[in-house]
C-alpha positions, 0 to 999 in steps of 0.5 A: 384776117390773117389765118396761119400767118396768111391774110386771106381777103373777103373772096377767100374767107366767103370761100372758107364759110361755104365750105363749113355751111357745106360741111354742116348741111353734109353732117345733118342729111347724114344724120338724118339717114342714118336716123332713117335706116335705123328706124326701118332696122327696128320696124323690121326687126318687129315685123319680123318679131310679131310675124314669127310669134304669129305663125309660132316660130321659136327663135333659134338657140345660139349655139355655142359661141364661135372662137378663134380668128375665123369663128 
């Protein structure tokens, strides 16, 4: 197999198809955290949603919004 004007042999090629299995696993656990942390995000958003409506908090008003460079 030639790959850029080079001709790899069958150790270079195995070589180059663990890297991209590598690069594949990598790319799915990311994933799969990333899934994780946004779901606890949420369920603490809503905790935190129903705990506040149960002890009858009302959310904060924004108040007007920040400008310039350093708010």
């Amino acid at each position: 197999m030639t790959l850029f004007g080079t001709t790899l042999d069958g150790q270079q090629i195995a070589g180059l198809v663990g890297l991209l299995a590598v690069l594949a696993f990598w790319l799915f656990a990311y994933r799969g955290e990333r899934s994780a942390i946004q779901s606890f995000r949420s369920w603490e958003a809503a905790r935190k949603a129903r705990k506040d409506a149960e002890d009858g908090v009302k959310p904060d008003e924004p108040s007007r919004p920040k400008t310039g460079p350093w708010g």
